[in-house]
C-alpha positions, 0 to 999 in steps of 0.5 A: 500500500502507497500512500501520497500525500500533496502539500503545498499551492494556494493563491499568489499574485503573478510573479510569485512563487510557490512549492508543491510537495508530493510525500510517499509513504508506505510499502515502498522503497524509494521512488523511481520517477515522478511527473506533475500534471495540472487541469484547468477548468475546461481543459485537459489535462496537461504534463507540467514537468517529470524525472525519470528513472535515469533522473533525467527532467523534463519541462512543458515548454509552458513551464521551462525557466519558471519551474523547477522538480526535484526530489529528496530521495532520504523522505521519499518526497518531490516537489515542484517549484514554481516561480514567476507564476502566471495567471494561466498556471491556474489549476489543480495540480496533482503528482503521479509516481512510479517505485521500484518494484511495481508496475503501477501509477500512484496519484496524489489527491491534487492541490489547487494552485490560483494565480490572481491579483 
């Protein structure tokens, strides 16, 4: 059993910043690739930013410059930092990883990120 718990987001102004944290507990290991995913109302949804299992990171070009995901391998944790934020970055944002030894997709409950003045 994995269990993912999100933290983080809120309402910023544009051009400020925020963190998401996305902490996994349970029966795993360590975590071998995670990717953030964001909707919009009325949109689809959209891959914001990832690290692979190589550790290898990737960008919605969307993002690229502003965000930045990293990980702390020690609390199971990633997060995503987001900086010079926009009103268009509105949107509930949910993380998605994958461990080692196990084929399956774990889903955080999803945070709501507001962008407004």
């Amino acid at each position: 059993q994995v269990q993912l718990v999100e933290s983080g987001g809120g309402l910023v102004q544009p051009g400020g910043s925020l963190r998401l944290s996305c902490a996994a507990s349970g029966s795993i290991f360590s975590i071998k690739s995670m990717a953030w995913y964001r909707q919009a109302p009325g949109k689809e949804r959209e891959l914001v930013a990832g690290f692979s299992s190589s550790g290898r990171t990737s960008y919605a070009d969307s993002v690229k410059g502003r965000f930045t995901i990293s990980r702390d391998n020690a609390k199971n944790t990633g997060y995503l930092q987001m900086n010079s934020l926009k009103p268009e970055d509105t949107a509930v944002y949910c993380c998605k990883i994958q461990i080692y030894g196990s084929a399956l997709d774990y889903w955080g409950q999803g945070r709501q990120v507001t962008v407004s003045s």
